[in-house]
C-alpha positions in Angstrom: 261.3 151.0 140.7 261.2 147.7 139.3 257.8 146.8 137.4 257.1 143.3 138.8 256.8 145.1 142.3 254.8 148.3 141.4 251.2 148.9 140.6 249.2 151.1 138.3 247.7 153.4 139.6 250.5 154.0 142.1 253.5 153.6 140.1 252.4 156.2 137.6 252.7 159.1 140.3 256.6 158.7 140.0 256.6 158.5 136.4 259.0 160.6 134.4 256.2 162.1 132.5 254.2 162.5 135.5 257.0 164.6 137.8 257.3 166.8 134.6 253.3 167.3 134.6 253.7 168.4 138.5 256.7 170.4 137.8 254.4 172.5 135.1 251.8 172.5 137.5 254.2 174.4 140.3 255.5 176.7 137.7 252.4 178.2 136.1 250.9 178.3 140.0 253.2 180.4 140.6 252.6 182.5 137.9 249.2 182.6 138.9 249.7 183.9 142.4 252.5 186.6 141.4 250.0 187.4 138.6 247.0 187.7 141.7 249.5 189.9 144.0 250.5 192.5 140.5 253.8 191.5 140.2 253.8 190.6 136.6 250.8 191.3 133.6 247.8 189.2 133.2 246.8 186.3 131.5 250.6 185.3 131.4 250.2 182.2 133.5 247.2 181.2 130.8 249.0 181.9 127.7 251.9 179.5 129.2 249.1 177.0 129.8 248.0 177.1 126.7 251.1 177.0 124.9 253.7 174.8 127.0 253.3 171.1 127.3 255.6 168.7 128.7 258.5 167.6 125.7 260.5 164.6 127.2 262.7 164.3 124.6 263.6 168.0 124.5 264.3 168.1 128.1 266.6 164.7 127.4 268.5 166.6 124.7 269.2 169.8 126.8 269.7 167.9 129.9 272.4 165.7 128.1 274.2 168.8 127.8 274.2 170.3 131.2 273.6 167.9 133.0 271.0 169.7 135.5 267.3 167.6 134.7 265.4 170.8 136.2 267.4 173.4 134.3 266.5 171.2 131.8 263.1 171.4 131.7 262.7 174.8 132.4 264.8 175.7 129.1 262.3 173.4 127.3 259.4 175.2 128.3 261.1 178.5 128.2 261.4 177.7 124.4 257.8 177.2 124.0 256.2 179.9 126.1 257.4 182.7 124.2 257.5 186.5 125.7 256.1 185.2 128.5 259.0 182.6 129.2 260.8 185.2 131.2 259.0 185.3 134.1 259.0 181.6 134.5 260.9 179.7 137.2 261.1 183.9 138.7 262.5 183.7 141.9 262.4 180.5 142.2 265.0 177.9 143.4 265.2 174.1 141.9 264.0 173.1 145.2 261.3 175.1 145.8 259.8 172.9 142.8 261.5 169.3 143.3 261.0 169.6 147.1 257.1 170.6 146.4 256.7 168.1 143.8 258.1 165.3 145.5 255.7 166.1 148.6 252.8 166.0 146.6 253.8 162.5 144.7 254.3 161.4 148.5 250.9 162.3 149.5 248.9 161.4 146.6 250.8 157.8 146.7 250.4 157.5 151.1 246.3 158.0 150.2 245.8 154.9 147.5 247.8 153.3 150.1 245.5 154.6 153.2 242.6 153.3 151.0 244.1 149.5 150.6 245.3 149.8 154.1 241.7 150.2 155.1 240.6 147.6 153.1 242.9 145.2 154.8 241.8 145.9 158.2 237.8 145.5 157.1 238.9 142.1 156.2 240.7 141.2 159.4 237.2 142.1 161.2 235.6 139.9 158.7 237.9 137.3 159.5 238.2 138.0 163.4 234.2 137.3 164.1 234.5 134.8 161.3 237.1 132.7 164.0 236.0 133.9 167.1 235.5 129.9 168.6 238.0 128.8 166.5 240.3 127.5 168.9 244.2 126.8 167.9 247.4 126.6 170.1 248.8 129.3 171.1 252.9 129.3 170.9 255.2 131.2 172.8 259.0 130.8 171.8 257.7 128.5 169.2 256.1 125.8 171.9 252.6 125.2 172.3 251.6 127.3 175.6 247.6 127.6 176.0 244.9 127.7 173.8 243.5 130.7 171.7 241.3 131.5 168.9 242.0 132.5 165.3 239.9 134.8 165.7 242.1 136.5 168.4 245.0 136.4 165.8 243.3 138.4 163.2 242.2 141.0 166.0 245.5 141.3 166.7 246.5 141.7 163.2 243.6 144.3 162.8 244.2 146.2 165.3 247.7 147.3 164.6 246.9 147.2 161.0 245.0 150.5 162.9 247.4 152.0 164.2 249.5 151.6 161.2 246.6 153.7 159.4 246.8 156.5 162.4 250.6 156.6 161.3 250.0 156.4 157.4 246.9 160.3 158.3 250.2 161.7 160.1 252.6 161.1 157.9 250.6 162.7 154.9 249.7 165.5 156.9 253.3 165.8 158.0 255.0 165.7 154.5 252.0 167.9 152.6 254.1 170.9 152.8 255.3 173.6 150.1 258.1 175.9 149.9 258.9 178.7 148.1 261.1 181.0 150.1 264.1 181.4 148.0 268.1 180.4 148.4 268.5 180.2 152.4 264.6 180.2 153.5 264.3 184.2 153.6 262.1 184.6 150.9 264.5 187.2 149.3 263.1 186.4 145.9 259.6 186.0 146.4 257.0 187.5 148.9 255.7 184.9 151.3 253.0 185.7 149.8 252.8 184.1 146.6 254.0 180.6 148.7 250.9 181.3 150.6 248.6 181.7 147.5 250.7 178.3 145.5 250.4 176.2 148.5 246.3 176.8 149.0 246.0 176.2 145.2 248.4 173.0 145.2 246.5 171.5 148.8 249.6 172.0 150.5 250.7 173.1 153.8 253.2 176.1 154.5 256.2 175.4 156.8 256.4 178.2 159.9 259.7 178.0 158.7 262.4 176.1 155.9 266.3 176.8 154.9 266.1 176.2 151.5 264.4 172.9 151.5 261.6 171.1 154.2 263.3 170.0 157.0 264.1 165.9 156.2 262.9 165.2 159.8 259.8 165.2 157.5 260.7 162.5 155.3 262.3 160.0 157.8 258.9 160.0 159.8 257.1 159.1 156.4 259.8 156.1 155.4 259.1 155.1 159.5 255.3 154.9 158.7 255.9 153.0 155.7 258.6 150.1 157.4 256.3 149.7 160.0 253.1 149.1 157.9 255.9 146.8 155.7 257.0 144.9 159.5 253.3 144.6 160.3 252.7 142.5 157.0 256.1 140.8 157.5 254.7 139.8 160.9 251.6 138.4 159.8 253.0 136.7 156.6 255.7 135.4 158.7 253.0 133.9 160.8 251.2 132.3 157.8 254.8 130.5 156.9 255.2 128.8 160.2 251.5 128.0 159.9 252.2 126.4 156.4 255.1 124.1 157.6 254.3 120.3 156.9 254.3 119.6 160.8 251.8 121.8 161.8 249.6 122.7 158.7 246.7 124.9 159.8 246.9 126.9 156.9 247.5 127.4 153.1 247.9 130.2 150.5 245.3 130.1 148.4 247.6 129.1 145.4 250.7 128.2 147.0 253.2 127.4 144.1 254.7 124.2 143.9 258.6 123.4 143.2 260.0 123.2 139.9 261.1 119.8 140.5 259.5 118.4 143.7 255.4 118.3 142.6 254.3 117.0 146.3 255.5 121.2 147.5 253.3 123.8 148.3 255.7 126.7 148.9 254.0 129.8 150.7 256.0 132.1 148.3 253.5 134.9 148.7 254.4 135.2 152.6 258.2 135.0 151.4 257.9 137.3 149.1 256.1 140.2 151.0 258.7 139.5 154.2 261.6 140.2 151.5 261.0 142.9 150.3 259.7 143.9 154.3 263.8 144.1 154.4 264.2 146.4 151.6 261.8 149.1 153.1 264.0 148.8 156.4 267.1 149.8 154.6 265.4 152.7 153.0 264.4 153.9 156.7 267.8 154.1 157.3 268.4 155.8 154.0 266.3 158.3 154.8 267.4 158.7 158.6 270.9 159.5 157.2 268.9 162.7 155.0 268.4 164.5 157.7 272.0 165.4 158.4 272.9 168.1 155.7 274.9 170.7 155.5 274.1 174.5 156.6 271.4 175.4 154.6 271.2 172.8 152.4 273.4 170.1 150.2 271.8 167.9 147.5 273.5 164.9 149.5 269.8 163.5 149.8 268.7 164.0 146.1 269.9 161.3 144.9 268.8 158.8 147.5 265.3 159.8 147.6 265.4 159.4 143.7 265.1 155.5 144.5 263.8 155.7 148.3 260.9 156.9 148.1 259.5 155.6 145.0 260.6 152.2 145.6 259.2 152.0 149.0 256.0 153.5 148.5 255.5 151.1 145.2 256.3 148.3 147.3 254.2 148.7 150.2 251.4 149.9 147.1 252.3 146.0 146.0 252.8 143.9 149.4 249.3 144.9 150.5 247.9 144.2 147.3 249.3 140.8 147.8 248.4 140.5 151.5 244.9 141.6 151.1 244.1 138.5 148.4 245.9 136.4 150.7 244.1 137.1 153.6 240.6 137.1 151.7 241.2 133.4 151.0 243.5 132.2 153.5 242.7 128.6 153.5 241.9 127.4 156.7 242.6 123.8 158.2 240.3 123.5 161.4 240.5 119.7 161.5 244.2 120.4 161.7 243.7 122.7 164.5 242.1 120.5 166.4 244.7 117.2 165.8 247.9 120.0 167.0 245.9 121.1 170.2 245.9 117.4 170.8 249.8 116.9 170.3 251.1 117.8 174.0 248.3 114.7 175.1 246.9 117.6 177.6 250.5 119.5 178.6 248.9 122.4 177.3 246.4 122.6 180.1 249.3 122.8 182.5 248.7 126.0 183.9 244.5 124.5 184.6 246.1 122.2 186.5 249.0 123.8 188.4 246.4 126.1 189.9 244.3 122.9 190.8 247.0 121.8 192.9 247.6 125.1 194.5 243.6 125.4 195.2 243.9 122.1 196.8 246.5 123.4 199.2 249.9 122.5 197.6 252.5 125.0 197.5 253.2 126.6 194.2 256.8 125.5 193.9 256.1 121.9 194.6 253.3 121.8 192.0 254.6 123.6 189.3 258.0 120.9 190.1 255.8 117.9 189.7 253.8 119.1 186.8 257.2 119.7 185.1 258.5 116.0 185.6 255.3 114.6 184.8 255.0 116.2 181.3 258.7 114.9 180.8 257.3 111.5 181.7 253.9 112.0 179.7 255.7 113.0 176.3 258.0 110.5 177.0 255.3 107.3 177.6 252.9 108.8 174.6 250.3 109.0 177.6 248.2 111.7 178.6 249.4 114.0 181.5 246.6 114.3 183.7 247.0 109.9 183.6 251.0 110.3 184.5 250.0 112.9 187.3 247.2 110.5 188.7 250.1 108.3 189.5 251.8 110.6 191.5 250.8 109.4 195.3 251.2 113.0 196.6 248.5 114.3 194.1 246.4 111.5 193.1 243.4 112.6 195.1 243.7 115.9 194.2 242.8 115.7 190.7 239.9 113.4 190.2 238.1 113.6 186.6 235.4 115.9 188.3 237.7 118.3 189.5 239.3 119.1 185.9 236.9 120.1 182.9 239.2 120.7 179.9 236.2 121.2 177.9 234.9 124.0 180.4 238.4 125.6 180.0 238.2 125.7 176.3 234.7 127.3 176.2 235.9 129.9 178.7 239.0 130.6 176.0 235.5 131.1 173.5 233.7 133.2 175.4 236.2 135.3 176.4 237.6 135.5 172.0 233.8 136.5 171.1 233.6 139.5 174.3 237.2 140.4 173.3 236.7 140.7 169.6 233.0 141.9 169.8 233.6 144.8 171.8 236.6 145.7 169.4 234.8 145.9 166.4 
């Protein structure tokens, strides 16, 4: 995890400190429910409480020697707890605590995610009745096609910003899971039982059934919730970019940085930042796609991938919709501009207006579509405006008299159809 990409309070989940705090937290639980069912005295799970805390250097020092960090740790606690250090860790397997642990740093980090993801979409609602008569050209394949409305954009945006947030709920209910039931998933250590008693205590979820560690399948549809949230804000920041470019400028970052040695450039380097790093999250999908392959009951193949995997990508998710949410909140907006580029094709835009014109007034498709096509050659060509170059057409020229075309009526159809669209979405 690399600071200049995570954020408090997110960041701090994955801490080295923290993952020992949630370790101790598993262990004395346990305690606690073998101490409910009578399997060892009371008041042992309090006097370990009260006596262990969490000794990062000790755990360095013993881990330096065997190389095993959870071994490690429960040595170091061992050493505090006294008498009651032999039942700790009892019939447990490392994974019955790493694999619990790292299900409850995942779901604590997807819900201050949920919350900023939910802030996001409030603002694209904002913005969505904000812009709903805003008009601006639509582009397919990069050409201007018909017109639309900002506001139609951010809709869009919103609503899969939504279902983003649908994937985000399943996810975390998906990975809140606990296991405790031994080497192979047989609970030959410990009665199912105490996992029962440890996962109500911990908020957690009990698998109908494990090996010795939840199922990856798990995992993979978490990291596929978090690249697709990470593609939707690529999308839209990707969007933002082409709207930035000097040709077209409709829109700004709110501080778009300059270069270091062209002052004139206002580089969108917020939008190129959060479609970067968009790239890293895909590779950690596949990362954790290739975790669900392990061997028999377990390896530890995936251990060391979702060291980085899953930290990183939450973190940076955590940190691109920090970034997309100011960016959004003060997008600057260029409506002057707007209304200049819808301007650009000199009318082409309204082709489609006037192609069923010709075909109301009787002409075949084919043969109005064909003459539509050369004349918007000819019109871009001359600098003139097509429905002019058309009028010279002999075939058509008393087909489409000013009366019978009303750009303007087209465009406040595009309006009232944005505000019905967007005001029965939100």
């Amino acid at each position: 995890m690399i600071d200049r990409y995570a954020l408090s309070p997110l960041k701090d989940i994955w801490s080295l400190q923290r993952t020992y705090e949630i370790w101790l937290e598993i262990e004395i639980a346990v305690l606690e429910a073998m101490e409910e069912l009578g399997q060892i005295p009371r008041a042992t799970a309090a006097k370990v409480r009260k006596t262990v805390t969490v000794d990062q250097r000790r755990i360095a020092e013993i881990e330096k020697t065997i190389g095993h960090d959870l071994l490690a740790f429960i040595r170091s606690i061992e050493e505090q707890a006294g008498k009651e250090g032999r039942y700790i860790h009892y019939g447990l397997t490392s994974s019955d605590v790493k694999d619990t642990a790292l299900s409850i740093q995942i779901r604590d980090s997807i819900a201050i995610i949920l919350e900023k993801t939910k802030g996001l979409q409030e603002i694209f609602t904002k913005k969505a009745l904000q812009y709903k008569d805003q008009l601006i050209a639509g582009r397919t394949h990069g050409i201007h096609a018909e017109p639309t409305t900002l506001g139609l954009k951010f809709l869009l945006w919103r609503e899969e910003i939504k279902r983003n947030i649908k994937r985000l709920e399943q996810a975390e209910q998906v990975i809140t899971i606990g296991i405790f039931s031994g080497p192979v998933g047989t609970y030959s250590l410990l009665d199912r039982e105490v996992e029962e008693i440890v996962c109500r205590r911990l908020k957690l979820n009990q698998a109908p059934v494990t090996s010795q560690i939840i199922q990856r399948d798990r995992h993979s549809e978490v990291m596929a919730a978090i690249t697709i949230s990470g593609t939707t804000l690529e999308k839209i920041a990707t969007e933002i970019r082409h709207l930035s470019r000097t040709e077209i400028n409709e829109m700004e970052e709110p501080t778009p940085e300059g270069s270091s040695s062209m002052p004139h450039k206002r580089n969108p380097i917020i939008s190129e930042r959060i479609c970067g790093l968009a790239r890293v999250l895909r590779g950690n999908l596949q990362a954790a796609l290739e975790n669900n392959i392990l061997w028999h009951e377990r390896d530890i193949s995936h251990s060391s991938v979702e060291r980085i995997i899953f930290p990183d990508s939450l973190a940076l998710l955590d940190y691109m919709l920090a970034k997309m949410i100011g960016l959004i909140e003060n997008l600057v907006v260029r409506p002057a501009q707007m209304r200049v580029n819808l301007e650009m094709t000199r009318g082409a835009i309204f082709s489609h207006l006037l192609l069923l014109k010709l075909v109301d007034s009787g002409m075949a498709r084919h043969s109005a579509y064909r003459i539509i096509a050369r004349a918007s050659e000819s019109a871009a060509a001359r600098q003139l405006p097509l429905i002019k170059v058309l009028q010279e057409e002999e075939e058509i020229a008393t087909l489409l008299t000013g009366e019978s075309i009303s750009t303007a009526q087209l465009l406040d159809d595009i309006r009232q159809m944005s505000r019905r669209i967007i005001e029965e979405a939100t």
